[in-house]
C-alpha positions as CSV (number, residue, x, y, z in Angstrom):
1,X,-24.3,22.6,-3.6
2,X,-25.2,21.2,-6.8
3,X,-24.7,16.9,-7.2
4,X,-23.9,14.7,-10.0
5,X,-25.3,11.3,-10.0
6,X,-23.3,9.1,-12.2
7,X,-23.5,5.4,-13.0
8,X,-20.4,4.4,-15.2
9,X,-17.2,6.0,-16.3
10,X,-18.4,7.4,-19.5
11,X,-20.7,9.5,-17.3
12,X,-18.4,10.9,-15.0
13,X,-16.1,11.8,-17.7
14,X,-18.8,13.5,-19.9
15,X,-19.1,15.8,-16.1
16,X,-15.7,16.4,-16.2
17,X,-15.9,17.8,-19.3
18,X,-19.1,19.6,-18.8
19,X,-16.9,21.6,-15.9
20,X,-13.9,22.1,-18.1
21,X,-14.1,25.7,-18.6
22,X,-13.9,26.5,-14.6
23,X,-10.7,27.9,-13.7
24,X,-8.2,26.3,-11.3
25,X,-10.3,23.2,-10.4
26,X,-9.4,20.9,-8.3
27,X,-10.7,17.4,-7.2
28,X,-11.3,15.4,-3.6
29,X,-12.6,11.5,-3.7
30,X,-14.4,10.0,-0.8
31,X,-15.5,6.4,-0.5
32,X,-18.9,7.7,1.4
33,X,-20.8,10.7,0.3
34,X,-21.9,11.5,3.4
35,X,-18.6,12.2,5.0
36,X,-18.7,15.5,6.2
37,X,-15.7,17.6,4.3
38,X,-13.2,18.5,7.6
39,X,-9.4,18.3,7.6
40,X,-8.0,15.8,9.9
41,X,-7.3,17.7,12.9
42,X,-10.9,18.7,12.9
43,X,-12.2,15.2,13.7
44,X,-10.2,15.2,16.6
45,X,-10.8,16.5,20.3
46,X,-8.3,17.5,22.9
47,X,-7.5,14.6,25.7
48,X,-7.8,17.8,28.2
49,X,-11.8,19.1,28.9
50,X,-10.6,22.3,29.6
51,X,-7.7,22.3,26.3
52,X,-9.1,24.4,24.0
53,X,-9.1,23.2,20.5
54,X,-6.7,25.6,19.1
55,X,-4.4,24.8,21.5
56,X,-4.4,21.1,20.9
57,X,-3.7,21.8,17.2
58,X,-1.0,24.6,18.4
59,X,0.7,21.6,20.8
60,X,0.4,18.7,17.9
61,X,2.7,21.2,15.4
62,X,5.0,22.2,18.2
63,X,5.5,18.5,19.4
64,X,5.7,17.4,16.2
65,X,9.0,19.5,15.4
66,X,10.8,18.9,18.4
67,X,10.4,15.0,17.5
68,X,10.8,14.9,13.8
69,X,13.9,16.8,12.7
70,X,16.7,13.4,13.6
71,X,14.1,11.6,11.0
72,X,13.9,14.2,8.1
73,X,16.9,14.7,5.7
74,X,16.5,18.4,5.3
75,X,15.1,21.0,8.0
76,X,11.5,22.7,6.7
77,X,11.5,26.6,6.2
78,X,8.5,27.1,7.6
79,X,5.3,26.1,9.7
80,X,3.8,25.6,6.3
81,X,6.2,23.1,5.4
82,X,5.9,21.5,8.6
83,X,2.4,21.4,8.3
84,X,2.6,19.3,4.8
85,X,5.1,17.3,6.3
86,X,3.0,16.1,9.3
87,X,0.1,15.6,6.9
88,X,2.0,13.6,5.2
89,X,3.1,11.1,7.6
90,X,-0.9,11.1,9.4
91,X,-0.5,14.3,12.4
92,X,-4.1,15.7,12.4
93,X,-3.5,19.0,10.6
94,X,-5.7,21.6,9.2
95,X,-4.4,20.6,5.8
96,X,-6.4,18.2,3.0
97,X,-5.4,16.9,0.0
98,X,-6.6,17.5,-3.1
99,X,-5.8,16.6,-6.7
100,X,-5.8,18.4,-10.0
101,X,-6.3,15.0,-11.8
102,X,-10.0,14.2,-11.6
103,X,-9.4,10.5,-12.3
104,X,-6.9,10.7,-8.7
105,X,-9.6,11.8,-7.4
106,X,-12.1,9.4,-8.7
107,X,-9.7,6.2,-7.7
108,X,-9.9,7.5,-3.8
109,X,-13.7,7.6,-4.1
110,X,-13.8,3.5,-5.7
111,X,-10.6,2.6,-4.1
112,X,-11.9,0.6,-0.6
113,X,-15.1,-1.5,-0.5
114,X,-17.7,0.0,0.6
115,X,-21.6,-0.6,0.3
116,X,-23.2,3.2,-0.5
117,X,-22.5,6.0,-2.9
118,X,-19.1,8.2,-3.3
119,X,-18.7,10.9,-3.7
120,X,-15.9,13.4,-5.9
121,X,-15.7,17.1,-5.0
122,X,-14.7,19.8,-7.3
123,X,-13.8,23.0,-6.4
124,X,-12.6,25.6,-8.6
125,X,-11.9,29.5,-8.1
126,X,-11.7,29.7,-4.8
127,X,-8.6,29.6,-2.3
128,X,-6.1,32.5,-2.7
129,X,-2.3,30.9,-3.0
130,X,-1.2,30.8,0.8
131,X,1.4,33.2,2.0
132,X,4.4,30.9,3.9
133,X,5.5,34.6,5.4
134,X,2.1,34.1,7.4
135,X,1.5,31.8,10.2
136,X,-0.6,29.0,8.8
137,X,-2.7,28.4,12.2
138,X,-4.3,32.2,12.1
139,X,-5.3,32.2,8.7
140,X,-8.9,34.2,8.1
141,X,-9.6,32.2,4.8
142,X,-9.0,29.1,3.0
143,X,-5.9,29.1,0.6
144,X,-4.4,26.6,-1.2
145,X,-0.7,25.4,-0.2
146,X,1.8,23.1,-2.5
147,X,4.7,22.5,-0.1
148,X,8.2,23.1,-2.3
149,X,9.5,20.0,-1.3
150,X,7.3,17.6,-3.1
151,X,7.3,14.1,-2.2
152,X,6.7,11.6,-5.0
153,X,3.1,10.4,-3.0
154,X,2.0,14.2,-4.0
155,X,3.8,14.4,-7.7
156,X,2.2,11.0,-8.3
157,X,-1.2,12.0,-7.4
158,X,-1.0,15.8,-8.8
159,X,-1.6,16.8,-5.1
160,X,-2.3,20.2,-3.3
161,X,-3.5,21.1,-0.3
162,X,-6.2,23.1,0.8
163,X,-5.7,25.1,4.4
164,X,-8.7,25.9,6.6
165,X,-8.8,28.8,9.7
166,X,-11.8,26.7,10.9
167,X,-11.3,23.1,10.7
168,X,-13.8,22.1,12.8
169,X,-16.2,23.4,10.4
170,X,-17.3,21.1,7.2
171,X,-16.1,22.8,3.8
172,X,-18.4,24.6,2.0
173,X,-18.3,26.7,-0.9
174,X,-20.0,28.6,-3.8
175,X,-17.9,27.5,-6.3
176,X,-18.4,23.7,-5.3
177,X,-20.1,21.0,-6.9
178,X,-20.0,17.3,-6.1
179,X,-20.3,14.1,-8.5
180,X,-21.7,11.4,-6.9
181,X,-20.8,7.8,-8.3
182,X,-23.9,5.5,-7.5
183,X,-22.9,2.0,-5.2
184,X,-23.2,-0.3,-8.6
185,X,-20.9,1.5,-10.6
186,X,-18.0,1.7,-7.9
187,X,-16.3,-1.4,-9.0
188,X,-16.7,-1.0,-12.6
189,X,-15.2,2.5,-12.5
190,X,-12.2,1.2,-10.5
191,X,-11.2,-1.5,-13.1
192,X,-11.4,1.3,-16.0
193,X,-8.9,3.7,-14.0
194,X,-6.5,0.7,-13.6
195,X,-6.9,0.8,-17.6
196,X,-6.0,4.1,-17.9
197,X,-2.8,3.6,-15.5
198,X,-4.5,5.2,-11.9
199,X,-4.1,2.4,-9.4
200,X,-2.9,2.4,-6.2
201,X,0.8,1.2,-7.6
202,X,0.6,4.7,-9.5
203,X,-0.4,7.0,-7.0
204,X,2.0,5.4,-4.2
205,X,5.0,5.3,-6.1
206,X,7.1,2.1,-4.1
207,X,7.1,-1.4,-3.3
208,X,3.9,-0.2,-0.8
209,X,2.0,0.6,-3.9
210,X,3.2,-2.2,-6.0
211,X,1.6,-4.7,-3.3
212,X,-1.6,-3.4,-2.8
213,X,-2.1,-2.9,-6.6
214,X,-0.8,-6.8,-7.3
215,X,-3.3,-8.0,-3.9
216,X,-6.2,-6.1,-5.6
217,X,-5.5,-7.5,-9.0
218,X,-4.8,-11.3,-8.7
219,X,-6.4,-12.5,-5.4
220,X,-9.5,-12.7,-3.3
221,X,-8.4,-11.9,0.6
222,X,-11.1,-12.5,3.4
Protein backbone atom coordinates (compact mmCIF):
# COMPACT_ATOMS: atom_id res chain seq x y z
CA UNK A 1 0.00 0.00 0.00
CA UNK A 2 1.42 3.11 -0.96
CA UNK A 3 1.86 6.09 2.17
CA UNK A 4 1.75 9.69 2.24
CA UNK A 5 3.79 11.44 4.77
CA UNK A 6 2.46 14.89 5.31
CA UNK A 7 3.49 17.69 7.73
CA UNK A 8 0.80 20.55 7.44
CA UNK A 9 -2.54 21.12 5.87
CA UNK A 10 -1.31 22.57 2.66
CA UNK A 11 0.31 19.13 2.12
CA UNK A 12 -2.43 16.98 2.66
CA UNK A 13 -4.59 18.98 0.59
CA UNK A 14 -2.07 19.16 -2.36
CA UNK A 15 -2.55 14.75 -1.88
CA UNK A 16 -5.99 15.13 -2.12
CA UNK A 17 -5.75 16.70 -5.09
CA UNK A 18 -3.07 14.66 -6.58
CA UNK A 19 -5.85 11.62 -6.14
CA UNK A 20 -8.70 13.59 -7.54
CA UNK A 21 -9.16 11.87 -10.74
CA UNK A 22 -9.90 8.26 -8.79
CA UNK A 23 -13.40 7.36 -9.03
CA UNK A 24 -15.70 6.93 -6.09
CA UNK A 25 -13.21 7.66 -3.32
CA UNK A 26 -13.83 7.54 -0.15
CA UNK A 27 -11.98 8.52 3.13
CA UNK A 28 -11.33 6.79 6.87
CA UNK A 29 -9.30 8.97 9.78
CA UNK A 30 -7.49 7.19 12.54
CA UNK A 31 -5.72 8.88 15.40
CA UNK A 32 -2.91 5.93 15.26
CA UNK A 33 -1.46 4.66 12.00
CA UNK A 34 -0.88 1.56 13.18
CA UNK A 35 -4.37 0.59 13.98
CA UNK A 36 -4.99 -2.39 12.17
CA UNK A 37 -8.23 -1.58 9.59
CA UNK A 38 -11.14 -4.13 11.17
CA UNK A 39 -14.78 -3.34 11.67
CA UNK A 40 -15.92 -3.33 15.26
CA UNK A 41 -17.26 -6.68 15.64
CA UNK A 42 -13.88 -8.01 14.54
CA UNK A 43 -12.00 -6.81 17.61
CA UNK A 44 -14.23 -8.71 19.60
CA UNK A 45 -14.29 -12.42 20.86
CA UNK A 46 -17.17 -14.58 21.93
CA UNK A 47 -17.69 -14.89 25.96
CA UNK A 48 -18.18 -18.81 25.02
CA UNK A 49 -14.64 -20.89 24.04
CA UNK A 50 -16.53 -23.12 22.10
CA UNK A 51 -19.01 -19.97 20.32
CA UNK A 52 -17.85 -19.74 17.09
CA UNK A 53 -17.23 -16.27 15.92
CA UNK A 54 -19.92 -16.11 13.31
CA UNK A 55 -22.25 -17.06 15.76
CA UNK A 56 -21.48 -14.34 18.22
CA UNK A 57 -21.96 -11.79 15.42
CA UNK A 58 -25.26 -13.85 14.31
CA UNK A 59 -26.60 -13.65 18.23
CA UNK A 60 -25.37 -9.67 18.66
CA UNK A 61 -27.91 -8.80 15.46
CA UNK A 62 -30.64 -11.10 16.66
CA UNK A 63 -30.53 -9.71 20.29
CA UNK A 64 -30.21 -6.52 19.15
CA UNK A 65 -33.73 -6.58 17.37
CA UNK A 66 -35.70 -8.13 19.82
CA UNK A 67 -34.40 -5.25 22.33
CA UNK A 68 -34.43 -2.21 20.17
CA UNK A 69 -37.69 -1.81 18.28
CA UNK A 70 -39.94 -0.03 21.79
CA UNK A 71 -36.70 2.54 21.31
CA UNK A 72 -36.79 3.32 17.46
CA UNK A 73 -39.57 5.47 15.92
CA UNK A 74 -39.87 3.47 12.68
CA UNK A 75 -39.26 -0.47 12.19
CA UNK A 76 -36.00 -1.09 9.73
CA UNK A 77 -36.69 -3.05 6.32
CA UNK A 78 -33.98 -5.03 6.54
CA UNK A 79 -30.84 -6.71 8.28
CA UNK A 80 -29.04 -4.09 6.48
CA UNK A 81 -30.75 -1.39 8.11
CA UNK A 82 -30.49 -3.00 11.35
CA UNK A 83 -26.99 -3.36 10.90
CA UNK A 84 -26.44 0.61 10.36
CA UNK A 85 -28.65 1.11 13.07
CA UNK A 86 -26.58 -0.88 15.66
CA UNK A 87 -23.53 0.64 14.30
CA UNK A 88 -24.83 3.59 14.95
CA UNK A 89 -25.56 3.40 18.56
CA UNK A 90 -21.85 1.26 19.28
CA UNK A 91 -23.18 -2.94 18.69
CA UNK A 92 -19.92 -4.46 17.24
CA UNK A 93 -20.98 -4.86 13.61
CA UNK A 94 -19.23 -5.83 10.50
CA UNK A 95 -19.99 -2.25 9.28
CA UNK A 96 -17.23 0.90 9.23
CA UNK A 97 -17.66 4.21 8.55
CA UNK A 98 -16.33 6.05 5.97
CA UNK A 99 -16.58 9.56 4.58
CA UNK A 100 -16.66 11.05 1.16
CA UNK A 101 -15.31 14.44 2.62
CA UNK A 102 -11.58 14.03 3.01
CA UNK A 103 -11.37 16.86 5.55
CA UNK A 104 -14.16 14.45 7.82
CA UNK A 105 -11.88 12.19 7.48
CA UNK A 106 -8.86 14.16 8.32
CA UNK A 107 -10.63 15.78 11.67
CA UNK A 108 -11.11 11.96 13.08
CA UNK A 109 -7.43 11.35 12.44
CA UNK A 110 -6.31 14.97 14.62
CA UNK A 111 -9.43 14.92 16.66
CA UNK A 112 -8.06 13.12 20.27
CA UNK A 113 -4.56 13.68 21.64
CA UNK A 114 -2.41 11.36 20.89
CA UNK A 115 1.50 11.26 20.82
CA UNK A 116 2.37 9.29 17.20
CA UNK A 117 1.40 9.64 13.54
CA UNK A 118 -2.28 9.29 11.98
CA UNK A 119 -3.22 8.06 9.63
CA UNK A 120 -6.19 8.84 6.58
CA UNK A 121 -7.19 6.01 4.32
CA UNK A 122 -8.46 6.36 0.81
CA UNK A 123 -10.09 3.99 -1.01
CA UNK A 124 -11.60 4.38 -4.34
CA UNK A 125 -13.06 1.83 -6.91
CA UNK A 126 -13.59 -0.84 -5.06
CA UNK A 127 -16.82 -2.13 -3.15
CA UNK A 128 -19.76 -3.01 -5.42
CA UNK A 129 -23.19 -1.16 -3.98
CA UNK A 130 -24.65 -3.79 -1.50
CA UNK A 131 -27.77 -5.69 -2.33
CA UNK A 132 -30.39 -5.20 0.97
CA UNK A 133 -32.33 -8.32 -0.95
CA UNK A 134 -29.05 -10.24 0.37
CA UNK A 135 -28.33 -11.20 3.81
CA UNK A 136 -25.64 -8.89 4.93
CA UNK A 137 -23.75 -11.63 7.31
CA UNK A 138 -22.93 -14.10 4.15
CA UNK A 139 -21.64 -11.62 1.94
CA UNK A 140 -18.45 -13.06 -0.35
CA UNK A 141 -17.02 -9.40 -0.95
CA UNK A 142 -16.91 -6.06 0.45
CA UNK A 143 -19.62 -3.59 -0.68
CA UNK A 144 -20.43 -0.39 0.27
CA UNK A 145 -23.99 0.24 2.18
CA UNK A 146 -25.67 3.92 2.80
CA UNK A 147 -28.66 2.95 5.06
CA UNK A 148 -31.96 5.05 3.54
CA UNK A 149 -32.77 6.35 6.70
CA UNK A 150 -29.95 8.72 7.27
CA UNK A 151 -29.32 10.03 10.57
CA UNK A 152 -28.00 13.62 10.69
CA UNK A 153 -24.45 12.11 12.53
CA UNK A 154 -24.02 10.45 8.85
CA UNK A 155 -25.42 13.54 6.56
CA UNK A 156 -23.18 15.74 8.73
CA UNK A 157 -20.14 13.73 8.17
CA UNK A 158 -20.99 12.61 4.36
CA UNK A 159 -20.88 9.03 5.75
CA UNK A 160 -21.02 5.45 4.15
CA UNK A 161 -20.39 2.31 5.21
CA UNK A 162 -18.26 -0.27 4.06
CA UNK A 163 -19.47 -4.13 4.77
CA UNK A 164 -16.83 -6.93 5.25
CA UNK A 165 -17.58 -11.01 4.87
CA UNK A 166 -14.43 -11.30 6.98
CA UNK A 167 -14.21 -8.98 9.72
CA UNK A 168 -11.78 -10.48 11.55
CA UNK A 169 -9.38 -9.85 8.77
CA UNK A 170 -7.55 -6.22 8.53
CA UNK A 171 -8.78 -4.37 5.19
CA UNK A 172 -6.68 -4.48 2.47
CA UNK A 173 -6.91 -3.39 -0.94
CA UNK A 174 -5.38 -2.54 -4.38
CA UNK A 175 -7.00 0.42 -4.85
CA UNK A 176 -5.83 1.81 -1.30
CA UNK A 177 -3.49 4.37 -0.37
CA UNK A 178 -2.98 5.90 3.06
CA UNK A 179 -1.79 9.65 3.99
CA UNK A 180 -0.01 9.70 6.97
CA UNK A 181 -0.15 13.14 8.97
CA UNK A 182 3.33 13.25 11.03
CA UNK A 183 2.80 13.74 15.27
CA UNK A 184 3.90 17.68 14.85
CA UNK A 185 1.49 18.60 12.50
CA UNK A 186 -1.72 17.00 14.25
CA UNK A 187 -2.66 20.04 16.22
CA UNK A 188 -2.00 22.49 13.59
CA UNK A 189 -4.10 20.65 11.11
CA UNK A 190 -6.99 20.48 13.65
CA UNK A 191 -7.20 24.24 14.25
CA UNK A 192 -7.28 24.83 10.18
CA UNK A 193 -10.32 22.37 9.85
CA UNK A 194 -12.15 24.25 12.70
CA UNK A 195 -11.44 27.26 10.11
CA UNK A 196 -12.93 25.73 7.38
CA UNK A 197 -16.20 24.75 9.58
CA UNK A 198 -15.15 20.69 10.37
CA UNK A 199 -15.19 20.44 14.16
CA UNK A 200 -16.71 18.17 16.28
CA UNK A 201 -19.98 20.63 16.67
CA UNK A 202 -20.23 20.07 12.76
CA UNK A 203 -19.96 16.52 12.37
CA UNK A 204 -22.29 15.72 15.61
CA UNK A 205 -24.96 17.86 14.78
CA UNK A 206 -26.63 18.60 18.74
CA UNK A 207 -26.01 20.05 21.96
CA UNK A 208 -23.30 16.79 22.32
CA UNK A 209 -21.39 18.35 19.53
CA UNK A 210 -21.74 21.93 20.54
CA UNK A 211 -19.99 20.98 24.06
CA UNK A 212 -17.17 19.16 23.00
CA UNK A 213 -16.40 21.74 20.20
CA UNK A 214 -16.85 24.87 22.98
CA UNK A 215 -14.50 22.39 25.73
CA UNK A 216 -11.89 22.08 22.95
CA UNK A 217 -11.94 25.75 21.99
CA UNK A 218 -11.98 27.88 25.20
CA UNK A 219 -10.48 25.67 28.01
CA UNK A 220 -7.58 23.59 29.15
CA UNK A 221 -9.24 20.28 31.05
CA UNK A 222 -6.71 17.89 33.04
Amino acid sequence: MKDHRVKSFSEFHAVIEGLNGKQKTIYRGHKDVDYALKPSVGRCSPVGARTKHASMEKKLLTLFKESSLPHLSYRPENDWEWLAIGQHHGLPTRLMDWSYNPLAAAFFSVEKDFDGDSVVYVFWGGGTTADVTSDPLAIQKVVRYRPPHVASRIAAQAGLFTVHPEPEKPFTHKSMERIIIETAARSDIKKTLNKYGVSRRHLFPGLDGIAEDLKWLETVCH
